[in-house]
C-alpha positions in Angstrom: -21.6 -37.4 19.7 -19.2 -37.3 17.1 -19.5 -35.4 13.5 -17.8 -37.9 11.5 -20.0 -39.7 8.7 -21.3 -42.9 7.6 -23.3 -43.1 5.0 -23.1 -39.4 4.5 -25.1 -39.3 8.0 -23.1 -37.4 10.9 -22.7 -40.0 13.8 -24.6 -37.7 16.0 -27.8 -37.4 14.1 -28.1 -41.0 13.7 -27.7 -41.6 17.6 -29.8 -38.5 18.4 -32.6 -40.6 15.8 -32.0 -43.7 18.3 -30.3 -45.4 15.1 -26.7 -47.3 16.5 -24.6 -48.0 13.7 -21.4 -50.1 13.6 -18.2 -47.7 14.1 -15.0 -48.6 12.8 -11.8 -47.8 15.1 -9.4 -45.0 13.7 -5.7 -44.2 15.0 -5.4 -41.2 16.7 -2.6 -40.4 18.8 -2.7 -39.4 22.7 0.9 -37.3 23.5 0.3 -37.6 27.0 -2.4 -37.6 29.3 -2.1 -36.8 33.6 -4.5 -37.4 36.1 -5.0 -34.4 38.6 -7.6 -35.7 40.7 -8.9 -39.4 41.7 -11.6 -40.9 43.9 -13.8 -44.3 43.5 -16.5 -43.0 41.0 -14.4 -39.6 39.1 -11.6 -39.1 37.0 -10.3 -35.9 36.4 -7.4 -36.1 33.7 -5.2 -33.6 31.4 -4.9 -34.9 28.0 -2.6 -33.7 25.0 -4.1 -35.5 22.1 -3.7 -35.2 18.3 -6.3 -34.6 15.7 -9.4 -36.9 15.5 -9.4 -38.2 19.3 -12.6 -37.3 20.9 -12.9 -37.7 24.6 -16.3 -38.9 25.1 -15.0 -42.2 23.0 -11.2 -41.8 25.6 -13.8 -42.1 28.7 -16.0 -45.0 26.8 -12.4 -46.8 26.1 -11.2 -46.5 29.7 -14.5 -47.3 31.4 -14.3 -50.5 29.0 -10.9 -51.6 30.2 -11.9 -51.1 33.7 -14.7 -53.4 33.5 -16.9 -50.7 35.6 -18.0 -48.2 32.5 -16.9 -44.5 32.3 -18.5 -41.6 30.6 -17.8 -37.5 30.2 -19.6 -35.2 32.7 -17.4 -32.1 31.8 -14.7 -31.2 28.8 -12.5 -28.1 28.9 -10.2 -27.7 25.7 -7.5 -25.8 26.6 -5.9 -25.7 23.6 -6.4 -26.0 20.2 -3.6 -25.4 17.3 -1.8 -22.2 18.4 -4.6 -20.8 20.8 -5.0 -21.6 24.9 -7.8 -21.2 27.1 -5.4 -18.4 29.1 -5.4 -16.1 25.6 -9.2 -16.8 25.9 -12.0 -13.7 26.3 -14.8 -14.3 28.3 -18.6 -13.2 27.1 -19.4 -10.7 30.0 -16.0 -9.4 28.8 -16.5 -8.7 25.2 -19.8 -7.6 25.8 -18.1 -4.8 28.0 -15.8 -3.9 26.0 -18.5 -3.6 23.2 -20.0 -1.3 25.6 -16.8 0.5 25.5 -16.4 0.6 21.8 -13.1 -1.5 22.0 -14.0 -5.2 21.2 -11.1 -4.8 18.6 -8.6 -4.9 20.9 -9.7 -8.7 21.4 -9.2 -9.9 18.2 -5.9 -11.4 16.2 -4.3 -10.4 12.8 -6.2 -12.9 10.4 -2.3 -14.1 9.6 -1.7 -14.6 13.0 -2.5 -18.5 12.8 -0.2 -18.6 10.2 2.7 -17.0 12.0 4.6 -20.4 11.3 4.8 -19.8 7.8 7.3 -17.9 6.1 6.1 -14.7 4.8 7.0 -12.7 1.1 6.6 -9.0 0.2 4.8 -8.4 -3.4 5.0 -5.2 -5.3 1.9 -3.6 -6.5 1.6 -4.9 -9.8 2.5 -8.8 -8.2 -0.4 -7.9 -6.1 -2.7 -7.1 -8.5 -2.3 -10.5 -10.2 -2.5 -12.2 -6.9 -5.3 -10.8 -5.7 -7.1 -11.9 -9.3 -5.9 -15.6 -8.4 -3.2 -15.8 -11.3 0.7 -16.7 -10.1 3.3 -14.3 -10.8 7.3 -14.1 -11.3 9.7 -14.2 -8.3 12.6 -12.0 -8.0 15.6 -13.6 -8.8 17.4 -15.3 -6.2 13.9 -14.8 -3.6 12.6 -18.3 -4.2 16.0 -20.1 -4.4 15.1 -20.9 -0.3 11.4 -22.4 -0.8 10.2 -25.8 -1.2 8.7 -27.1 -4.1 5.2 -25.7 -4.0 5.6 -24.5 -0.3 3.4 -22.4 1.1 4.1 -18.7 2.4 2.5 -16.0 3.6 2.2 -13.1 1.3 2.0 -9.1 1.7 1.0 -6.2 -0.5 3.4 -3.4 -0.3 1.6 -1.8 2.3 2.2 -4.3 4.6 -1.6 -5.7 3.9 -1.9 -9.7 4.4 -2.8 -10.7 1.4 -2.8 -14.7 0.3 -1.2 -17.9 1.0 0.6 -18.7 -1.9 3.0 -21.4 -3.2 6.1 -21.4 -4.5 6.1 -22.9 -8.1 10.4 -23.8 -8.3 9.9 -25.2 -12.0 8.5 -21.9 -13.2 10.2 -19.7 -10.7 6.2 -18.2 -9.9 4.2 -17.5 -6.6 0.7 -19.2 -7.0 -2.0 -18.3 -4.7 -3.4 -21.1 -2.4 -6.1 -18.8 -0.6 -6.5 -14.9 -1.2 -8.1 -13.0 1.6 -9.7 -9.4 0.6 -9.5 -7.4 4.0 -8.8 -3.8 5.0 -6.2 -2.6 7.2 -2.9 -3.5 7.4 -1.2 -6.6 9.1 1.2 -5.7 11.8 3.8 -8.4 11.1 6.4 -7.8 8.6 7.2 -10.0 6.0 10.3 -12.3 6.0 11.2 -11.6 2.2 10.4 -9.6 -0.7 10.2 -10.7 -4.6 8.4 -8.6 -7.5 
C-alpha cells in the first residue's frame, strides 16, 4: 500500500482500516522495463522507473489492460539513487562482522551520496561560522565557477565533511544548506578551496 496522503491519512492505513478512497493518477516515468521470465499465470519483469512509481499499482495497471487482473507476489529493488543490490550487506553478514569488531568496514562516508556535488575546502575560522549556520566570504576568484545558489559539498581543513552549502554569487558568500556534526575525517578530497 502506498504512503502517499489524502486527507492527511497515508493510503495504507486507510486500506488496512477497510476504507477505499478515490485515488487520483500521478505521472511517473518508467525508463525501461524487460521481461526475463513468462508463463500463463507469472510475470517476472526488470523495471528502471523514476521517483513516485510504485509497482504494486505497475502490476494493478497491467493486470487492468490485460483484462485478466495482475498483482505483486515478490519486489526486489535493486537500485535506489546511487546504491545497488550488488554493494548490498547481508544480515548474517554484519552480524559477523560485528562478532569481529569490524562492522565499520561496511559502512560509506556520510558525503558519499553526495559524491556528485562539487566539493569546497574552508579554513578554520570559515568553519567556525559554518558550523554555527551563518554564510561566510569566498576567496576571490573560488566562486566565480558556481551557480547561483548552487550547492557544494563543504570541508573543514582537516579534511572533515562538514555542510552542504550554497553559493550566494550576489554577496560572493557560502551559505549552509545542511551542517552535519560528525567525527572523523572524510576520505575524499575536496575539489576547491576558499577562506
Amino acid at each position: 500500500y502506498s504512503a502517499i496522503k489524502i486527507d492527511g491519512k497515508r493510503l495504507y492505513k486507510l486500506a488496512r482500516a477497510g476504507i477505499e478512497v478515490e485515488r487520483q493518477p500521478r505521472k511517473v516515468e518508467i525508463a525501461r522495463t524487460e521481461i526475463l521470465e513468462y508463463s500463463p499465470t507469472s510475470l517476472v519483469m526488470n523495471v528502471a522507473s523514476g521517483r513516485g512509481a510504485y509497482m504494486r499499482s505497475l502490476a494493478h495497471d497491467l493486470g487492468e489492460a490485460l483484462g485478466c487482473g495482475a498483482y505483486l507476489s515478490r519486489l526486489v529493488r535493486l537500485k535506489a539513487g546511487p546504491f545497488t543490490v550488488d554493494d548490498a550487506v547481508t544480515m548474517d553478514a554484519l552480524r559477523g562482522e560485528d562478532e569481529e569488531g569490524a562492522w565499520n568496514r561496511s559502512l560509506l562516508a556520510v558525503d558519499w551520496v553526495l559524491l556528485s556535488m562539487k566539493g569546497v575546502a574552508l579554513n578554520q575560522a570559515a568553519e567556525k561560522y559554518i558550523r554555527s549556520g551563518q554564510a561566510v566570504n569566498a576567496a576571490p576568484g573560488i566562486g566565480l565557477q558556481a551557480g547561483y545558489m548552487e550547492r557544494y559539498r563543504a570541508y573543514g581543513p582537516d579534511g572533515r565533511f562538514l555542510a552542504v552549502v550554497s553559493f550566494d554569487k550576489a554577496n560572493n558568500q557560502w551559505r549552509p544548506y545542511k551542517v552535519f556534526n560528525l567525527d572523523g575525517a572524510s576520505p575524499y578530497a575536496p575539489a576547491y578551496t576558499t577562506t
